[in-house]
N, C-alpha and C positions, 0 to 999 in steps of 0.2 A: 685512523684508528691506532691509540696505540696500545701494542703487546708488552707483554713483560717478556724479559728477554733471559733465555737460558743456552747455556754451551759449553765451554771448555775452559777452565780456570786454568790448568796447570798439566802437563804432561812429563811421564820417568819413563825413561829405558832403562833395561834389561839384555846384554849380550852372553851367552855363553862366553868365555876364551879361546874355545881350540877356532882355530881360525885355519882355513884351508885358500892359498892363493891360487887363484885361478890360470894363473901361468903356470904355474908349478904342475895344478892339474893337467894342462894340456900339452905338458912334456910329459906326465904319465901316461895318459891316455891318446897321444899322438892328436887330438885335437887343435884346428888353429888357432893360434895365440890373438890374431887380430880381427878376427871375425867373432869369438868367445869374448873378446872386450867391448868391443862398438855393440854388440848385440844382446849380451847377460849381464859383463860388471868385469869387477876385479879380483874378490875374495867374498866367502861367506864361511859363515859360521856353523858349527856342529856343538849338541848339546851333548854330553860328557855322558858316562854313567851313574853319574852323583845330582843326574839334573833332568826335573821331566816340568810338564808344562804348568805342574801347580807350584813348584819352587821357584820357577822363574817370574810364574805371575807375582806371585810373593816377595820378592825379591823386587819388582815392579813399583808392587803397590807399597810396601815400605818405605823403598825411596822418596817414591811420592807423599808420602805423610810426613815424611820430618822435611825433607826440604822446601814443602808448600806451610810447611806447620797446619797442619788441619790437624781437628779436635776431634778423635776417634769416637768420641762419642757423637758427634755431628751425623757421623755417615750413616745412612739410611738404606743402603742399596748398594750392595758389592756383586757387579756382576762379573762374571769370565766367559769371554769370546774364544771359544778354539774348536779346530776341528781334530786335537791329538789327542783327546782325553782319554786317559786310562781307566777312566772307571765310571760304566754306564748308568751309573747311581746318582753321585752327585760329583760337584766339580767347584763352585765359588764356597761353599763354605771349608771346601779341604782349605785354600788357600786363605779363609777368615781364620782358620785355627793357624796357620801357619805364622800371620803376621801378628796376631794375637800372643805368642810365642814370642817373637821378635820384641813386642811393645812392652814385655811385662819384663824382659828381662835388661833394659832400658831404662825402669822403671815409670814407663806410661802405662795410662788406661789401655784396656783393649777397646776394640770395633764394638759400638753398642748393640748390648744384646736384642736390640730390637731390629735388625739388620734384616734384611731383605737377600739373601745370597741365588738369584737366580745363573742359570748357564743358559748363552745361546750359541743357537749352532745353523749356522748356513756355509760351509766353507767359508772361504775368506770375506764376505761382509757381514760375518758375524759382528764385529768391533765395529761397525758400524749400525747395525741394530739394535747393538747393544746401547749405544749412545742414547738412540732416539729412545728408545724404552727410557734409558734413566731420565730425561727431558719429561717424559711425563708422567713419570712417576714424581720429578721436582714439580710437575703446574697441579696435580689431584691430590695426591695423599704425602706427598713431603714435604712440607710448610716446616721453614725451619732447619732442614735438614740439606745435606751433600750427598753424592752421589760416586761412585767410584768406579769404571768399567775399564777393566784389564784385559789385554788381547795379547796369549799365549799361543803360540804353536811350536812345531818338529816339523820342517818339510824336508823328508828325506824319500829318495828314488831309487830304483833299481839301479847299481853300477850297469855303465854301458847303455844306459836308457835316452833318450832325447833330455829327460828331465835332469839329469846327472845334475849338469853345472848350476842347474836353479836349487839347489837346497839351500838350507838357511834352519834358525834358531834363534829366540829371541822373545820378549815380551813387550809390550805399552801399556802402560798405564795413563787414565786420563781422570782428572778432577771433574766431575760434571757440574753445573752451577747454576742457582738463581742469579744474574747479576756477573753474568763471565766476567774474568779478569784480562784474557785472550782473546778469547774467538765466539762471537755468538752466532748459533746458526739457524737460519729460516727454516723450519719445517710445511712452516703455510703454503710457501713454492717449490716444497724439493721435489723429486722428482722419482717413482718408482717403477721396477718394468719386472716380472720373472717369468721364468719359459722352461717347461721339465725336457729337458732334454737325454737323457736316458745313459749315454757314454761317454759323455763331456771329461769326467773327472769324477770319480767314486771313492769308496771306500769300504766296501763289504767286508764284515766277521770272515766271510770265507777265506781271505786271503791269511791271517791266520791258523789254520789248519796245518798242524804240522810241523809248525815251526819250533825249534829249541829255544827258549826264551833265552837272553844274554844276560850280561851281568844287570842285578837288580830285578831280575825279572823282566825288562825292557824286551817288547816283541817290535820286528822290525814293521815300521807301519806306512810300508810305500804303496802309494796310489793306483789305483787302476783310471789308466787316460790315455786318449790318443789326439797327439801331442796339434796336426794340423788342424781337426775338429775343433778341440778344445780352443786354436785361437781364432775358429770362425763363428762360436757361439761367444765368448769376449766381445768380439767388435758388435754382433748383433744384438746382444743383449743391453752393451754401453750406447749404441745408438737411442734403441728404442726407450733406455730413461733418459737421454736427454729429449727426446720427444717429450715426455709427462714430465720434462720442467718446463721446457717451453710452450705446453699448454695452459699452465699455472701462472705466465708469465705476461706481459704485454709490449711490446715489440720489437723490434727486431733483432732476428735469433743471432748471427755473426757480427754486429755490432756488439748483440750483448758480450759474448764471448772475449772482443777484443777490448773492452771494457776491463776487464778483469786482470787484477794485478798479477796471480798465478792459479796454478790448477794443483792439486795433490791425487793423483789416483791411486789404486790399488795397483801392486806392483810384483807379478811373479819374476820378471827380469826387464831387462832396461830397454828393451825397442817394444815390450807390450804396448804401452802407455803411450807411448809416440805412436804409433798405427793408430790406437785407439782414438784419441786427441782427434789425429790428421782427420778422421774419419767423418767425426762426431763436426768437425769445421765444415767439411766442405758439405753434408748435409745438411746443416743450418743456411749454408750458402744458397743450395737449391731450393730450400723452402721458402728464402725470402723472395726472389722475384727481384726483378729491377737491376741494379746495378751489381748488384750481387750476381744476378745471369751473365752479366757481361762478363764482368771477371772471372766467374768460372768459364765461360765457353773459352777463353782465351787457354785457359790449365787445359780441357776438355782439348781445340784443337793440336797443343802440344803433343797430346797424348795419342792422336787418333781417334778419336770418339765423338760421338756427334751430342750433343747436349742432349737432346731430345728424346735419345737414347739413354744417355744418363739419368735424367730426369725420369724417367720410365721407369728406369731398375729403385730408384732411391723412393718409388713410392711403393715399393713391396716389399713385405716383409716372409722374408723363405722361411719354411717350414721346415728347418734342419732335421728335426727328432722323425720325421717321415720315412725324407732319405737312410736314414740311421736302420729306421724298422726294413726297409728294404735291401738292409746292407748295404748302400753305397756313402756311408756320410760324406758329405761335402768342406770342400778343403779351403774355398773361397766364398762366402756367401754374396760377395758384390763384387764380381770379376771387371766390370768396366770402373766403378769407383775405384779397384786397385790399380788400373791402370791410369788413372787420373792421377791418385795420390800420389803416382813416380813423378809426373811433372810437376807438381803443385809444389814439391822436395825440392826444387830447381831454384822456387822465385825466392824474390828478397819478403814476399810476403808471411812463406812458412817459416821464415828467421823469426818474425814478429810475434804470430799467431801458435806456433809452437813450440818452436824452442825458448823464448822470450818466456811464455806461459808457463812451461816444464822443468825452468833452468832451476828454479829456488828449490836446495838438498838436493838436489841429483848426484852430485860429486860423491856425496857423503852415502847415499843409497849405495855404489856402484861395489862400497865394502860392506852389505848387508844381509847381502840375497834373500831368497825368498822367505820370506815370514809368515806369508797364509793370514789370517787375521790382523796379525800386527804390522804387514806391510803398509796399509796405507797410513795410519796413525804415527807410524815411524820417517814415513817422508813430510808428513805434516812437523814430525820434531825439527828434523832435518832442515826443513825451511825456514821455519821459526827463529831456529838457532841462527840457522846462516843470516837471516836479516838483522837478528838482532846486534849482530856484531859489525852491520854495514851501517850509515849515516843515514839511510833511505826510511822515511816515516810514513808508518803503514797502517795510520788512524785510519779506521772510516774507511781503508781501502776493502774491496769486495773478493774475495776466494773463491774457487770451486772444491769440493773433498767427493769425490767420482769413484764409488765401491764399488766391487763386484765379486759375487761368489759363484764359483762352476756348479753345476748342476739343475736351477741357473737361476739366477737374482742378480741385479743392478742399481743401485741408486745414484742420485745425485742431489747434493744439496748446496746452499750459496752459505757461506761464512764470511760473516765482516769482522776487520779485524777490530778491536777496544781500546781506550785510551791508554791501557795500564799496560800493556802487552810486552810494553819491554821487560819490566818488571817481572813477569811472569814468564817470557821465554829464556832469560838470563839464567833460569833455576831449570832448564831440560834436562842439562847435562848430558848430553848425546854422545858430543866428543869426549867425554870423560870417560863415558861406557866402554867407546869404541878403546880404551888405551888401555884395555886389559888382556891384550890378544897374546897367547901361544901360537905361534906357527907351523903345525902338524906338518910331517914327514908323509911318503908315500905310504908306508908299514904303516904308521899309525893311524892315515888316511883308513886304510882300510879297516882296521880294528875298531875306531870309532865307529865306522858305518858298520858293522857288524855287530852292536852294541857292546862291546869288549875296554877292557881299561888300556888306554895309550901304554908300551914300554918304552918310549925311546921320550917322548918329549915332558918337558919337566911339571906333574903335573900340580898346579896352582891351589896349592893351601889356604884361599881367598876367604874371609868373615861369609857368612851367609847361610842361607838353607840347603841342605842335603839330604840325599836321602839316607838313613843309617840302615837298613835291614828291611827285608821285605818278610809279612808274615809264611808261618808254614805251618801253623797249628791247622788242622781240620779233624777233630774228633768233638766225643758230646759236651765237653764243659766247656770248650770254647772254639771258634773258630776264624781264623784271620788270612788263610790261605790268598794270597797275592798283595793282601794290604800292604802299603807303603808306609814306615814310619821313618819320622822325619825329625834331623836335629838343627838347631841354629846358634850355626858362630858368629859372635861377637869380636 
C-alpha cells in the first residue's frame, strides 16, 4: 500500500551567546572536571535578559524561512513546543507577530493570515508532538500548504542543585512537509507510551511566589525534580514506547535496532541517552528468544545474574508513582538489567549497538546542554550536519527520533532518510549558530542566572529580536502590566 509521505523538509537553530564552560564551572563550584564531561558535556548556554522563549523561537523560525526560501504565505500551521512560556494565554502566535516584524521589514510577505498558531506543552516531547500534529494537519485540512513547528525553551536550575550543569537555552525550528526534502517519518509504526507519575519533574505557579522578578520582568523558572527518580521514570517510560513500536512492527526487535543507521533521542545530558539506548537494546534482546538469549546469558553471566531472572524482571513493568505516594520513590526501576548493562559496556557488541548508533552530533550536543523541547530536534540537526559533510550516503537509510517528556510521555518513531537530504541538511546551520558564543565569567555566571544584565562580559549587539520594555500600565484605559514588547534588529 502506498502512503503519501510527510516529515521534515528543512531544520534552523537558534543559540543564545553567553555560553558557560563546564570546566570553568567546576573550578567554581569544586565539581569534577572528568566525571561532569564523560557524563553532562562541555559547555552550555544561558539566555540573556534581552531573550525569552518567543524570540528565540523567532529567531528560529526566521532563519528557517529565508534560508529554506519558503513562501510565507504557504505556511498554514506555526506551532511552538516549550515548557518556559511566559505567558499562560497564548505562545505561537506571539512568535507569528514577531517574524511577521522581521519579514516586512525585509520587505517580504508576512505568515498567511490564515495560520493556524497552536502551543503544545508536555515537557520535553512537546517538539515532538508538535511535529506529529503538523503531519496531520498536512494529510486533512492542509492541502497545499507548509507547516512550521518550533521548539523553544530556558532550562535553568537551582545553583548547587544536581540539575546545575544541565541547563541550557536554545530554539529549533523544523519545516514540516508534504513530500519531505530530509526526513520522512512513519507514523503507521511509531510507537507511544505515557505514565502520570506525580514527582518526576514539575513545574508549579507556586514556585513563583515571592520572587522579585529580574531585569525584564524575567522570574526565575527552575524545576521542581528529583534527580534519581526522574532517571528511573526516563528509562521506564523509553522502554515501554519502544514496546508499542515493536508491537506495530514485524520481526525481530534487536535485529531491527542493529539495522538502523543511527538513533537521535531526547537529550537532558550526555549519559541519559546512552542508559536509555543500552536499555531499550538488551530488552529487545530478551523479547526475541533464540540467539538472542544466548547472547544475552553470556552479558547476564558476566554480570552475575541468572537469565531467568532477568527475564523475569524485564517482563514487569513497576508502578513507580505508588512508591512515590508512599514516599519511598524508587531510584532503580530494573536493578538486575543495570547490572547487566555494566557488562554488556564491556563487549565489542555495545561498540556497534550503541555508541555506533549514538555517535552521529554527539560531539556537537556535548556544547548544547539541555534544551527541554528542543534537545532532541537539535541532535537530529547535529547529525544531519555531521553526515552531511562526510562521503557516507544516507538515501533510503532508516533512523530512530526517541522523545520523551517528564511527567511522563515517551515516543518513538522510525525516519527514513530522502533523496535530497543533502541539499537540505547543508542549509542547518548548526555550526554557524554555535560561533556566536561569549564565554561568561564566574560574576557573570551568576548574574545571568539570577536574571540580571552580565557587567564584565561584552555584551553582543547581534541583528535580531529583543525584548524592548515590558508593560506597566494597569489602570481603566488600558492595561499591559507584564506584556513584553519586542523590537527587531536588522
Amino acid at each position: 500500500m502506498n502512503r503519501e509521505q510527510f516529515g521534515i523538509s528543512g531544520i534552523s537553530v537558534f543559540v543564545p551567546p553567553y555560553r558557560v564552560s563546564l570546566q570553568d564551572w567546576c573550578g567554581w563550584t569544586g565539581n569534577a572536571w572528568d566525571k561532569i564531561s564523560a557524563v553532562v558535556g562541555h559547555s552550555f548556554r544561558m539566555a540573556g535578559p534581552e531573550d525569552s522563549v518567543y524570540t528565540m523561537a523567532a529567531e528560529a523560525v526566521l532563519k528557517l524561512i529565508l534560508d529554506y526560501q519558503v513562501d510565507p504565505a504557504r505556511i498554514g500551521y506555526l506551532a511552538l513546543a516549550t515548557e518556559s512560556s511566559s505567558d499562560n494565554a497564548v505562545g505561537a502566535v506571539i512568535v507569528r507577530g514577531l517574524v511577521d516584524q522581521a519579514l516586512a521589514v525585509r520587505g517580504l510577505p508576512p505568515l498567511s493570515r490564515y495560520c493556524e498558531v497552536p502551543e503544545f506543552k508536555q515537557a520535553c516531547i512537546a517538539g515532538l508532538y508538535g511535529v506529529k500534529g503538523a503531519m496531520r494537519y498536512l494529510a486533512f485540512d492542509g492541502e497545499g500548504r507548509q507547516a512550521i513547528v518550533v521548539s523553544a525553551d530556558i532550562a535553568e536550575y537551582d545553583r548547587g542543585s544536581t540539575g546545575e550543569p544541565t541547563q541550557g537555552a536554545g530554539a529549533v525550528a523544523m519545516l514540516v512537509d508534504r513530500d519531505p526534502q530530509l526526513l520522512a517519518l512513519d507514523l503507521h509504526t511509531s510507537g507511544s507510551s505515557s505514565s502520570y507519575r506525580i514527582a518526576d519533574f514539575r513545574k508549579p505557579f507556586l514556585r513563583f511566589n515571592g520572587q522579585t522578578p529580574g531585569a525584564n520582568g524575567r522570574l526565575r523558572d527552575f524545576p521542581v525534580f528529583n534527580g534519581k527518580y526522574s532517571t528511573a521514570c526516563y528509562l521506564d517510560e523509553v522502554v515501554c514506547a519502544f514496546d508499542a513500536l515493536f508491537l506495530r512492527r514485524d520481526g525481530k526487535r534487536a535485529a531491527f535496532l542493529r539495522s538502523l543507521t543511527a538513533a537521535f533521542m531526547h537529550r537532558p545530558y550526555h549519559h541519559m541517552p546512552v542508559s536509555a539506548w543500552t536499555m531499550a537494546y538488551l530488552f529487545a534482546m530478551g523479547a526475541d528468544g533464540g540467539e538472542e538469549h544466548e547472547e544475552l546469558n553470556g552479558y547476564c553471566t558476566a554480570a552475575g545474574v541468572e537469565l531467568k531472572q532477568l527475564l523475569a524482571e524485564m517482563a514487569l513493568r513497576p508502578s513507580l508513582v505508588d512508591k512515590v505516594i508512599s514516599g519511598h520513590p524508587p531510584e532503580e526501576p530494573y536493578p538486575l538489567t543495570a547490572q547487566v548493562m555494566k557488562a554488556f559496556r564491556k563487549s565489542p557488541r555495545y561498540k556497534e549497538v550503541v555508541e555506533g548508533k549514538l555517535r552521529l552530533g554527539a560531539a556537537a550536543m556535548m556544547h548544547m546542554g539541555n534544551l527541554y523541547t528542543a534537545a532532541l530536534p537539535a541532535w537530529m540537526a547535529a547529525g544531519l550536519e555531521e553526515a552531511q559533510s562526510q562521503p557516507t550516503e544516507l538515501n533510503g537509510h532508516k533512523l530512530l527520533l526517541v522523545g520523551y517528556g517528564s511527567g511522563d510521555a515517551a515516543e518513538t518513531v522510525v525516519a527514513k532518510v530522502m533523496p535530497n537530504w543533502r541539499a537540505a541538511a547543508a542549509k542547518i546551520g548548526l555550526a554557524k549558530a554555535q560561533g556566536n558564543a561569549v564565554t561568561v565569567g564566574q560574576d557573570d555566571y551568576a548574574r545571568l542566572h539570577a536574571a540580571q544584565w552580565p557587567q564584565e562580559a561584552q555584551i553582543p549587539q547581534r541583528p535580531g529580536f529583543t525584548i524592548e520594555r515590558v508593560g506597566k500600565s494597569h489602570d481603566a484605559k488600558f492595561y499591559d502590566l507584564g506584556l513584553e514588547y519586542y523590537r527587531y534588529r536588522a
